[in-house]
C-alpha positions as CSV (number, residue, x, y, z in Angstrom):
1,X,-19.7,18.5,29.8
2,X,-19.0,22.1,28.6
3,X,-15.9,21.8,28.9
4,X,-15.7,18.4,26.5
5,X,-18.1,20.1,23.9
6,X,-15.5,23.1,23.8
7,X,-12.3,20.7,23.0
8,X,-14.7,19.1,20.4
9,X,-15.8,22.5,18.8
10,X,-11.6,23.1,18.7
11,X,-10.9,20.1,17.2
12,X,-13.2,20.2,14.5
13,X,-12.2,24.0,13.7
14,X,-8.7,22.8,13.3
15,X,-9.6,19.9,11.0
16,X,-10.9,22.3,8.8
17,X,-8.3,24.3,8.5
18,X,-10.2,27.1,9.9
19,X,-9.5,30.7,9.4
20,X,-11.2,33.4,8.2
21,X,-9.3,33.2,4.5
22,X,-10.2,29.7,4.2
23,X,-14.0,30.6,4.6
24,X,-13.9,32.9,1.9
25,X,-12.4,30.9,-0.6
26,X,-14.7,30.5,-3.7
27,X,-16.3,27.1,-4.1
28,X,-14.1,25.9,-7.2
29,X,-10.7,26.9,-5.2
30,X,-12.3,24.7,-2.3
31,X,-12.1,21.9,-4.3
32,X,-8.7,21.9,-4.7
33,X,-7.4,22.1,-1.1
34,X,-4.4,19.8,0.1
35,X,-5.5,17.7,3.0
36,X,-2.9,18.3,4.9
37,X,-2.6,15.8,8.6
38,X,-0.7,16.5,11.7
39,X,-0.4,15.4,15.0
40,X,-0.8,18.2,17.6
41,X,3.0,18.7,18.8
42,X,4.1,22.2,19.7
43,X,6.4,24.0,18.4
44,X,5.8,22.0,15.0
45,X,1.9,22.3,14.3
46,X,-0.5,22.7,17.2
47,X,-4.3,24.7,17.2
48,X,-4.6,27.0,20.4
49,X,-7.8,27.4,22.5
50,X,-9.1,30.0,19.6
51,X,-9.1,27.0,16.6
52,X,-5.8,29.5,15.1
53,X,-2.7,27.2,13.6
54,X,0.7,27.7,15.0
55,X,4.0,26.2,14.9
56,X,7.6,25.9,13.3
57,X,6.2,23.6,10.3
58,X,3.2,25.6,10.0
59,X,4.3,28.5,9.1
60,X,6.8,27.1,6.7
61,X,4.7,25.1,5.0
62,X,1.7,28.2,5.0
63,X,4.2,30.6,3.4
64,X,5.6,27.9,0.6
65,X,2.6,26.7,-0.7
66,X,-0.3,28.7,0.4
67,X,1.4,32.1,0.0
68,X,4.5,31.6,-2.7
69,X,2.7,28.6,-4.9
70,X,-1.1,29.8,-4.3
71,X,-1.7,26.4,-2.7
72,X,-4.9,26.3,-0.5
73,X,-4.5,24.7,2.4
74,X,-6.2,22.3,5.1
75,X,-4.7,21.0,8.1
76,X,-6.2,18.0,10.0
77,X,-5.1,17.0,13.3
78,X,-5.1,13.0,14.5
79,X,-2.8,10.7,16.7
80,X,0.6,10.5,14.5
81,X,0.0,6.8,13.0
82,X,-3.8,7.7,11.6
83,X,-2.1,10.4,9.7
84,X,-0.4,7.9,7.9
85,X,-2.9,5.4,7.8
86,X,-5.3,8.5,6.4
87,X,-2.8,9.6,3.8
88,X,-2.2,6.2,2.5
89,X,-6.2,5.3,2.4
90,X,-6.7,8.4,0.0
91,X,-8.7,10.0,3.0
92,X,-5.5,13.1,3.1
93,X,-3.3,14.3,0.8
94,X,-0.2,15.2,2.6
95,X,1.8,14.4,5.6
96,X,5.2,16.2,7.2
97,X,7.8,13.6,7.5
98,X,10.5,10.9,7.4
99,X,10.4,9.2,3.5
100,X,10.9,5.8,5.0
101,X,10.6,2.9,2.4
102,X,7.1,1.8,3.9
103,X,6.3,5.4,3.1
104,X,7.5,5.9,-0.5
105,X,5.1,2.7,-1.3
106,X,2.1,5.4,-1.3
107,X,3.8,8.8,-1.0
108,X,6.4,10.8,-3.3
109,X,8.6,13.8,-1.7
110,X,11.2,16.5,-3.3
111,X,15.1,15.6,-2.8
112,X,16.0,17.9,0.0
113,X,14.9,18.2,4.2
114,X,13.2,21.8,4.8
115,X,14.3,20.9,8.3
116,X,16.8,19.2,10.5
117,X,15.7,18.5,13.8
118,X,18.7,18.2,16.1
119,X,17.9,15.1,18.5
120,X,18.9,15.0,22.0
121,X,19.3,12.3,25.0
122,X,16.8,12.6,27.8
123,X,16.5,10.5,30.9
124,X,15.3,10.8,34.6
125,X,16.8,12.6,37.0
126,X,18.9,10.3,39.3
127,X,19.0,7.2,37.3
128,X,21.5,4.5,38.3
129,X,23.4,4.4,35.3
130,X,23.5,8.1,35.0
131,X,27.2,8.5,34.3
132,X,27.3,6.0,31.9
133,X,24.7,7.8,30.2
134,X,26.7,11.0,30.2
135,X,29.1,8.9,28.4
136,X,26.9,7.9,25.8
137,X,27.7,9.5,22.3
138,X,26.7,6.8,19.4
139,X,23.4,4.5,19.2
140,X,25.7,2.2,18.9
141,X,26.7,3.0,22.6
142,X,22.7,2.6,23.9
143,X,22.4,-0.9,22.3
144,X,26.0,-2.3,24.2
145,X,24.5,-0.3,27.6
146,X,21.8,-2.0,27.2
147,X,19.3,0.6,27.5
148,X,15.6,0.9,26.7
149,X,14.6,4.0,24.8
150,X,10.6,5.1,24.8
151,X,9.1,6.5,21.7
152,X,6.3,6.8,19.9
153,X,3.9,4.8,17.0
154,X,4.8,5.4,14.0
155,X,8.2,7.2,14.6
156,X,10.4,6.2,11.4
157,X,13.3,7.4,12.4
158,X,13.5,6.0,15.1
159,X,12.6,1.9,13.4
160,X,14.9,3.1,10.8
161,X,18.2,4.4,13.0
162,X,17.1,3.1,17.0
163,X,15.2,-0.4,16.4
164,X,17.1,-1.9,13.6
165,X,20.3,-1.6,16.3
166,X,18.0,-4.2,18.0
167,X,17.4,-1.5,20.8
168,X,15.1,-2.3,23.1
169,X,12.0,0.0,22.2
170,X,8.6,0.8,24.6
171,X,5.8,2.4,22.3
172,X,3.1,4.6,23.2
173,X,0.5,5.9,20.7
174,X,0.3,9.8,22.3
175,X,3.6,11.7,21.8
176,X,3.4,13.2,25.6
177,X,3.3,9.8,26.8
178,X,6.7,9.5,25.8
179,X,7.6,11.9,28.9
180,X,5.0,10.4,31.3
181,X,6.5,6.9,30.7
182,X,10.2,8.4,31.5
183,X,8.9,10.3,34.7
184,X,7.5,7.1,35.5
185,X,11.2,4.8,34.5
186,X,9.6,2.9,32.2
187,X,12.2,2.9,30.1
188,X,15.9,4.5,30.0
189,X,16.1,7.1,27.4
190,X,13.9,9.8,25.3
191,X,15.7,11.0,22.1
192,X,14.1,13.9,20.9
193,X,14.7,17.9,20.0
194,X,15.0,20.1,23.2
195,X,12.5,22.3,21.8
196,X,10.2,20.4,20.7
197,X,10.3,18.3,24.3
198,X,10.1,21.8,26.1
199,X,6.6,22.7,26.1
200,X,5.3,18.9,27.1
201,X,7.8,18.4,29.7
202,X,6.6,22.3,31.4
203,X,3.5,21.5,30.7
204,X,3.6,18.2,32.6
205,X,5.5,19.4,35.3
206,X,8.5,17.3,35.0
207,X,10.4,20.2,34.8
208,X,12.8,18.7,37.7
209,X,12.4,15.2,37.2
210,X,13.4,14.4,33.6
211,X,17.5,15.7,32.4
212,X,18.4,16.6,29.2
213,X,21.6,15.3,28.8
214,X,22.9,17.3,26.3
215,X,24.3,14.7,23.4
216,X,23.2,15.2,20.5
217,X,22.6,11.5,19.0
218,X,21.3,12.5,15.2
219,X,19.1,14.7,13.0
220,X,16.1,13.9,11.8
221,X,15.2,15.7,8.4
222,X,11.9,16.2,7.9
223,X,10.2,16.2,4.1
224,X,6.7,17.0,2.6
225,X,5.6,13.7,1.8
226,X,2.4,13.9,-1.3
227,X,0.1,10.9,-1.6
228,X,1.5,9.1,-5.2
229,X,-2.0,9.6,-6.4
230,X,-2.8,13.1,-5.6
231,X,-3.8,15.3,-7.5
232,X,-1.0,17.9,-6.1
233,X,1.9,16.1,-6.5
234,X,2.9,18.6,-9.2
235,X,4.0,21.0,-6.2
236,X,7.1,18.8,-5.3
237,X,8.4,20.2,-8.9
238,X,9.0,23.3,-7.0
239,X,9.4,22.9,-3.2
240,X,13.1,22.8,-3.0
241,X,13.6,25.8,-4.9
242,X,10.4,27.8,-2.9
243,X,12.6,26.3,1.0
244,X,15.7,27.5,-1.1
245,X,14.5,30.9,-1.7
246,X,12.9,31.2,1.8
247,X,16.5,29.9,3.2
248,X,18.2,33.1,1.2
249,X,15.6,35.6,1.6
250,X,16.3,35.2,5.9
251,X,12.2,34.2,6.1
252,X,13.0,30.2,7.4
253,X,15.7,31.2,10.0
254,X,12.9,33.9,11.1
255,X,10.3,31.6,11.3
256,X,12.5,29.0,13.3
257,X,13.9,31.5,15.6
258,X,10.2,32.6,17.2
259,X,9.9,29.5,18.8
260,X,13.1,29.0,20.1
């Protein structure tokens, strides 16, 4: 019972974007705070046992708006599709992202990805079709293998580049049941970034049972998506130029290469 209460007092620490900075914010500054959602996925944006933000996107996102634009900030954390559905019900402002077409009906972005996420093959140790796997270096290749790949709701990338293919697709609403569902072969094939499967796959023990392959199958670029009728969309006007800056000043490949 403790122990619930704890991860409740957590969570709602985190949904407030809590810190001792934000706390002392004056009342009017409060007002204008983005709503920022997430779902928890280390090393992107996750809240440790102390309520304290951490993660690749997090800090990127912190030190563009918050620190270079004066941007207060608030980060919620949900399962991946209520962020959107939150964002486009006007109960957030802001979600990190794919701008697929469904999304551009309620959000606006800037024109260029302040990250590329390098995407990689996974399956289960000793599958049967294992070699053919190896083999594999197009999605074009999964969909003639006939193989099933496991991902999870709300995934754009993946509808957009994996399911239009007419790839057979399993769906699970938690991203670490992405890996459970692998362990477990109910399905083929996991494409995601090795370090951003690292910490789920350790943490889950499945250290020895699930192979990264090694292809990389694609990128995924990932944009600040604004709700269209925000009041903050105004900071899209200089986000490119704020990732640019942090891109020549050596602070992005510094903030990438801590959790590497």
């Amino acid at each position: 019972m403790y122990n619930k209460a704890l991860l409740l007092l957590l969570i709602f620490m985190c949904g407030l974007g809590y810190s001792t900075e934000a706390t002392s914010e004056p009342a009017a500054a409060q007002k204008d705070i983005l709503r920022l959602v997430y779902p928890t996925f280390p090393p992107f944006h996750w809240c440790d046992a102390d309520g304290i933000m951490h993660g690749i996107f997090y800090e990127i996102i912190t030190e563009a708006l918050e620190r270079r634009l004066g941007q207060p900030l608030s980060w919620m954390p949900y399962p991946w599709a209520r962020c959107q559905e939150n964002v486009e019900a006007d109960k957030a402002d802001a979600l990190l992202t794919v701008p697929t077409e469904d999304r551009k009906r309620y959000t606006v972005s800037h024109k260029f990805p302040f990250f590329e996420k390098p995407l990689h093959l996974f399956t289960y140790a000793g599958h049967p079709r294992f070699n053919e796997i190896k083999r594999i270096r197009t999605l074009a290749d999964i969909k003639e293998l006939n193989l099933v790949v496991i991902t999870y709701s709300g995934n754009g990338w993946h509808n957009i580049q994996v399911r239009s293919l007419g790839i057979t697709t399993h769906e699970t609403s938690y991203l670490e049941n992405v890996w459970i569902m692998l362990e477990q072969h109910r399905g083929d094939l996991v494409i995601e970034w090795p370090v951003g499967a690292k910490p789920d796959i350790t943490r889950l023990g499945f250290e020895d049972t699930l192979v990264d392959i090694g292809i990389e199958i694609g990128k995924m670029p990932f944009f600040l998506l604004i709700r269209k009728n925000s009041s903050h969309t105004h900071l899209l006007n200089s986000f490119d130029e704020i990732i640019a800056d942090m891109t020549r000043d050596g602070t992005l490949a510094t903030i990438i290469k801590k959790y590497e």
